[in-house]
C-alpha positions in Angstrom: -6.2 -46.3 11.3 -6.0 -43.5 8.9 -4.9 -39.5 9.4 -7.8 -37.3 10.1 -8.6 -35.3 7.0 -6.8 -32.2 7.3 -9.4 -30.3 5.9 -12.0 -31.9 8.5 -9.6 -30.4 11.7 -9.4 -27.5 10.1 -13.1 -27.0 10.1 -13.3 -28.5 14.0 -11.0 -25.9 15.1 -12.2 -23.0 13.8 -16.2 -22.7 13.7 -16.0 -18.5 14.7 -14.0 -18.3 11.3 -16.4 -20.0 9.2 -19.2 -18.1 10.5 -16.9 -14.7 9.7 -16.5 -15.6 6.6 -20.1 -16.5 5.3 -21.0 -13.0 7.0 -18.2 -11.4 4.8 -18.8 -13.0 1.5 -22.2 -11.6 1.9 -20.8 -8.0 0.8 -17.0 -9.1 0.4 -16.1 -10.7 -3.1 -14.9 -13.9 -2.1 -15.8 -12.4 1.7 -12.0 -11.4 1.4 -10.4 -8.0 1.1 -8.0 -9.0 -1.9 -6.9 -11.5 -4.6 -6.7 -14.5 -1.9 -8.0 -17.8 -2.1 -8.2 -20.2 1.0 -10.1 -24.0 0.9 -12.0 -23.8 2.5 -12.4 -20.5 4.1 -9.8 -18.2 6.1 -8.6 -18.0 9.6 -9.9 -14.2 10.6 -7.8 -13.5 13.4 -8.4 -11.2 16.3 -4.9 -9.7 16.9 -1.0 -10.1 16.7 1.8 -10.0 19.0 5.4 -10.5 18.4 5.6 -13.7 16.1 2.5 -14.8 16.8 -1.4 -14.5 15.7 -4.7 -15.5 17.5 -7.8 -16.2 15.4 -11.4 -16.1 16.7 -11.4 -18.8 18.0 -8.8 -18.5 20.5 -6.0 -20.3 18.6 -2.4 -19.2 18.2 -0.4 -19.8 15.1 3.4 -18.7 14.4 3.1 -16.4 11.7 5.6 -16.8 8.9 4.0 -14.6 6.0 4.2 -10.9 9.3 1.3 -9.1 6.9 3.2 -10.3 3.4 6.4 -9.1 4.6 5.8 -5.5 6.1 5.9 -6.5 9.6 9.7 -7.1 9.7 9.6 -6.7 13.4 6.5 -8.4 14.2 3.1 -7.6 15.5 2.8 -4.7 17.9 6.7 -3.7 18.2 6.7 -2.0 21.4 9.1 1.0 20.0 6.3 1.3 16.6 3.6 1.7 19.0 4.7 4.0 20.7 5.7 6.2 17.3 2.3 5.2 16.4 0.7 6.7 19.5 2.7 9.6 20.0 1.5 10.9 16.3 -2.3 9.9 16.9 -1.9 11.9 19.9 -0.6 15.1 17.4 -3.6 14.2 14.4 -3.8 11.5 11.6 -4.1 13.3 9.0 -2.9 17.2 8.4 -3.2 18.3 5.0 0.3 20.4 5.4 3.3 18.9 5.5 4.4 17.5 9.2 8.2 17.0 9.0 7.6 13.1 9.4 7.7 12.7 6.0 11.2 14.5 5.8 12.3 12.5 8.6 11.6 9.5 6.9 13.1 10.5 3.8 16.3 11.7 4.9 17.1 7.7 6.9 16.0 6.7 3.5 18.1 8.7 1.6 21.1 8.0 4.0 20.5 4.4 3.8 20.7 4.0 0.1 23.3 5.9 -2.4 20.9 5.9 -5.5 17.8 8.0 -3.5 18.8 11.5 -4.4 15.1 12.5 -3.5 12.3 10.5 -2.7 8.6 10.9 -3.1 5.6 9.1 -1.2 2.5 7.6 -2.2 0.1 5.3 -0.8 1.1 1.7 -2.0 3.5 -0.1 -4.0 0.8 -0.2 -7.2 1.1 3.0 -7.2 5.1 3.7 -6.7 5.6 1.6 -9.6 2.7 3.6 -11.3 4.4 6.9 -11.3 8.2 6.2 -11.6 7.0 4.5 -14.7 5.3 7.0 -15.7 8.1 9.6 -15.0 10.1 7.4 -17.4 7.9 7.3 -19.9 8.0 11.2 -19.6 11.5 12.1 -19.4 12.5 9.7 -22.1 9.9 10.8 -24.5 9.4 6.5 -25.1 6.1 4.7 -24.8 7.1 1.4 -24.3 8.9 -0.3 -21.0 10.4 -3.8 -20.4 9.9 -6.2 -17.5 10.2 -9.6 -17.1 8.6 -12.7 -17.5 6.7 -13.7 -14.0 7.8 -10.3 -12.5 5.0 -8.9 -10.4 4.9 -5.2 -9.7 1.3 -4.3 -8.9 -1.8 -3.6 -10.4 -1.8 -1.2 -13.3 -2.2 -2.4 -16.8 1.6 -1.7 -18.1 2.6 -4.5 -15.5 -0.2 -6.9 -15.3 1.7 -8.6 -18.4 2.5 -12.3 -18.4 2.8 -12.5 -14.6 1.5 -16.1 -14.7 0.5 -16.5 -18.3 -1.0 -19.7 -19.5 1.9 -21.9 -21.1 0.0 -22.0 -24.3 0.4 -18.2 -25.1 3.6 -17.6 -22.9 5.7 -17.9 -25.8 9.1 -19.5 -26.1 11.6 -18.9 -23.2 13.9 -17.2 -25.6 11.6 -14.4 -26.7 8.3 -14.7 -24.3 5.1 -12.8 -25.6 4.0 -10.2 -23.8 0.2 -11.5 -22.5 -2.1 -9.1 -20.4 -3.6 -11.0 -17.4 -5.8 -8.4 -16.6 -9.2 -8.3 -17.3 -10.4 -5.1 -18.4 -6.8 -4.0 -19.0 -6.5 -1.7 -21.9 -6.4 -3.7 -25.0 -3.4 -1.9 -26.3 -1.4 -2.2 -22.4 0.0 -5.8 -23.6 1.8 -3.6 -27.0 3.7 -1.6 -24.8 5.8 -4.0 -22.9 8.9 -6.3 -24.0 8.7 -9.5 -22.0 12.3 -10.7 -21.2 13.8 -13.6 -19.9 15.4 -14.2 -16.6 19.2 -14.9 -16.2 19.2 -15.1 -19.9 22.0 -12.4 -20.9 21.9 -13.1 -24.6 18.7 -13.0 -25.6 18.1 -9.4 -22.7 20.7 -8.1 -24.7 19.2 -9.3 -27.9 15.4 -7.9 -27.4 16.6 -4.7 -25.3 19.1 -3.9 -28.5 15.8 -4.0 -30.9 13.6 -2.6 -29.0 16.2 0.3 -27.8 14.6 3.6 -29.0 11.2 2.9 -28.4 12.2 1.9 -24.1 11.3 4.0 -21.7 12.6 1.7 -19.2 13.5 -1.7 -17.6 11.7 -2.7 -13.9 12.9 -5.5 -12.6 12.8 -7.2 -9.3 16.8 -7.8 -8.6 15.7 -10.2 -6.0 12.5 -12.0 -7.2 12.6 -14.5 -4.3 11.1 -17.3 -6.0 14.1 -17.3 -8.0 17.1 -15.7 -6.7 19.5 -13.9 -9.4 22.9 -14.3 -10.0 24.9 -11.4 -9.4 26.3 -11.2 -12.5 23.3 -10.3 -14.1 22.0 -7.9 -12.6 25.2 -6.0 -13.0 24.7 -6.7 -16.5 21.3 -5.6 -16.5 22.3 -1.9 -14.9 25.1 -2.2 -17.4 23.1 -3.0 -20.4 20.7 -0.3 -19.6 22.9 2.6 -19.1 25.0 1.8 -22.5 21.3 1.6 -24.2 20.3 4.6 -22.4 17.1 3.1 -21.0 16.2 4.1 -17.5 16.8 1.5 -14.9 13.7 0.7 -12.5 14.8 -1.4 -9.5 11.1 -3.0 -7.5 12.6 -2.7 -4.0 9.1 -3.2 -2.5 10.0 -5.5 -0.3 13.7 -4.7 -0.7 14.4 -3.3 2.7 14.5 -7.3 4.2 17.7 -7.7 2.3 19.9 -5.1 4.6 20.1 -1.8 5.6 20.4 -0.1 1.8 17.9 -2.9 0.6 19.4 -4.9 -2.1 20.7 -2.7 -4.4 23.6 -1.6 -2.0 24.0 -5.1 -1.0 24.6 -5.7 -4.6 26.5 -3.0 -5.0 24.3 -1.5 -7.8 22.7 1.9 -8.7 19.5 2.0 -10.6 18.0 4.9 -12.2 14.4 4.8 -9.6 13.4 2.4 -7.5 10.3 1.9 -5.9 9.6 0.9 -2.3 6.7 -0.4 -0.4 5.5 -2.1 2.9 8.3 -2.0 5.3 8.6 1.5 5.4 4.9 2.0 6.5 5.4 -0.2 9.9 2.3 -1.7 8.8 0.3 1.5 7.4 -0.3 1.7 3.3 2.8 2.9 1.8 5.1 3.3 -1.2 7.6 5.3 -2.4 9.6 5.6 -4.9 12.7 8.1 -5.6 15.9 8.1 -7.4 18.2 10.6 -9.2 17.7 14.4 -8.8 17.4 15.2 -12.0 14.3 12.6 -12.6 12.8 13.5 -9.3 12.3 17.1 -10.0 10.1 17.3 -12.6 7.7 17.1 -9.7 9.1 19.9 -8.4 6.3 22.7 -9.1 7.3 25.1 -6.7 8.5 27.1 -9.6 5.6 26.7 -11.7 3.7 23.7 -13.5 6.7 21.1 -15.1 3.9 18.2 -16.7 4.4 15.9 -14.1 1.7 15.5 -11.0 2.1 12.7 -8.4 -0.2 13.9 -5.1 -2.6 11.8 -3.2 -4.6 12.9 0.2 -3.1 10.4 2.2 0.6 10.6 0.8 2.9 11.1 3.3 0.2 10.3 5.8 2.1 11.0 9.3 1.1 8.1 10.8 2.3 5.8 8.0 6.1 7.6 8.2 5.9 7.8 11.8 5.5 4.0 12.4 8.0 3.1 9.5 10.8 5.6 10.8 10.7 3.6 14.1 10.5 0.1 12.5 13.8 1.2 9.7 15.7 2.8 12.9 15.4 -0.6 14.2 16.6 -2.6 11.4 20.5 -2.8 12.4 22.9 -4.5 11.1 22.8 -7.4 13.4 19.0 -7.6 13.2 19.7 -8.0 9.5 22.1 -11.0 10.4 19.6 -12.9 12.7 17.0 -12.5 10.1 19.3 -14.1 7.1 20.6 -16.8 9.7 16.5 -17.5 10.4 15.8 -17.6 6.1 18.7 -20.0 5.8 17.8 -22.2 8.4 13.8 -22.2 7.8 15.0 -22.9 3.4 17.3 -25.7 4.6 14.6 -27.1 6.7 12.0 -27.5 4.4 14.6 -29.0 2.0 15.4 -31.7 4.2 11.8 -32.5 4.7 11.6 -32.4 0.9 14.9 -34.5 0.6 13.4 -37.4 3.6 9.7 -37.8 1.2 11.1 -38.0 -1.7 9.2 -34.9 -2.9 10.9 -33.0 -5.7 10.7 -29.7 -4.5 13.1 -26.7 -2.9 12.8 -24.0 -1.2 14.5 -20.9 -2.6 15.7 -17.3 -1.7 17.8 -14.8 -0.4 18.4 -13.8 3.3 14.8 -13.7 4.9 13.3 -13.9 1.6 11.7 -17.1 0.0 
């Protein structure tokens, strides 16, 4: 007798989801709110607690993705809750500043050597956005550098060979710099030097020639689906400093990797670095800060400086309510008990990989993989 098509039990068990998701792709692109695809539709789920979510149709599934990372503690943390509630209680949304962004900021700035000052904004597209940008400005340089399959949002300078097709990707030594954007600007794709993971010569080769037109370098230090070696990305901060390009570390989801995220695990200081869903508790977010001297070109309380980052819902108290409580949470054991968890989930997989013969691995760092 054969295995029930998977596909077919899917379907069986979840009729309420089907039926949500014809209604949504009625006014919903895909009847989805983002770039996902799912075959053949996807669960919508009613709610979340701990570890766990419950679709429609009254089914529980262990939730291994916690909202793409940014609910380190799980759905519906008792002590985030009540951060959350005690702030609704107060207003959602002030206009003047509240002190919880402050808050905030300060175990942020505590927490990691390199944050001299800090600046919020509502998502990580966006906190890579403007510490770009403030590169761009201080350094009087157009261009930046990232590397190949590096994702940092979705603005045109970094929606460049993400995934590019293998026939214009270029060789690995010297990838081309593709936009995968559509409707990107046509000159985005110009402005960015494509380099080569955990390939020291030929970084140092391409950043060297391309020196005084860089802005910056962003770089993921811990890309996840292919962990670096230590050694480089000391040589990357290393290279960058003697080249005097500004160093942009994507910290986004940075704050799984310990308590000062992975730079101070590394033992590293970039130039900025940008932040992003952890530090919301599950609220849009981002942030990105970094050295004084960079940071205060916002400063306008002494007139205008060029430089404008705002938004209405920066800084939203809610958001820095929810993730104060979740990053006062994140201790040093809790760090250690979400590692052991990573390791023993990536050598799992590997062994079922290993026992079908299925050449395959499971990668990462800590909880990340």
């Amino acid at each position: 007798m054969s295995a029930p098509d998977p596909i077919d039990t899917y379907r069986e068990n979840s009729p309420n989801s089907a039926a949500a998701f014809e209604r949504a792709r009625k006014v919903l692109p895909g009847g989805v709110k983002g770039a996902y695809y799912f075959d053949p539709y996807p669960l919508t789920v009613s709610r979340g607690e701990g570890c766990y979510l419950y679709d429609v149709d009254g089914r529980r599934y262990v939730d291994f993705n916690n909202h793409h990372t940014a609910q380190i503690l799980g759905h519906n943390h008792p002590a985030v809750r009540q951060a959350i509630e005690e702030q609704v209680s107060k207003g959602v949304a002030l206009s003047a500043p509240t002190g919880a962004e402050t808050k905030l900021a300060e175990e942020m700035c505590n927490r990691v050597p390199s944050l001299e000052r800090i600046r919020f904004c509502n998502s990580g597209t966006e906190a890579t956005l403007h510490a770009i940008r403030l590169a761009r400005g201080f350094s009087k340089r157009t261009k930046i550098a990232k590397f190949e399959g590096g994702f940092h949002g979705s603005h045109d300078l970094v929606e460049v060979s993400v995934a590019p097709p293998l026939d214009k990707a270029g060789p690995e030594h010297a990838p081309n710099s593709v936009s995968t954007a559509g409707g990107a600007s046509p000159n985005s794709a110009g402005e960015v030097v494509v380099l080569p993971y955990n390939d020291e010569d030929d970084v140092e080769r391409l950043i060297a020639k391309h020196r005084h037109e860089l802005a910056c370098v962003i770089f993921d230090p811990r890309a996840g689906i292919l962990p670096q070696r230590d050694s480089f990305i000391q040589f990357v901060r290393d290279l960058t400093r003697s080249s005097d390009v500004l160093l942009i570390f994507d910290e986004i989801v940075g704050f799984r990797a310990g308590p000062g995220g992975l730079q101070d695990k590394a033992g590293i200081e970039p130039d900025l670095t940008t932040y992003g869903k952890i530090i919301g508790g599950g609220f849009p977010v981002g942030a990105f800060g970094g050295r004084a001297d960079l940071m205060d070109l916002f400063d306008t309380s002494c007139g205008p400086t060029g430089f404008f980052q705002s938004g209405t819902f920066s800084g939203h108290p809610v958001a820095m309510s929810a993730g104060l409580a979740t990053i006062r949470k994140m201790t040093p054991e809790v760090f250690q008990k979400l590692d052991s968890l990573g390791d023993r989930l990536r050598n799992g997989i590997n062994r079922v990989f290993d026992e079908a013969e299925v050449e395959a691995q499971a990668v990462g760092t800590g909880s990340l993989f």
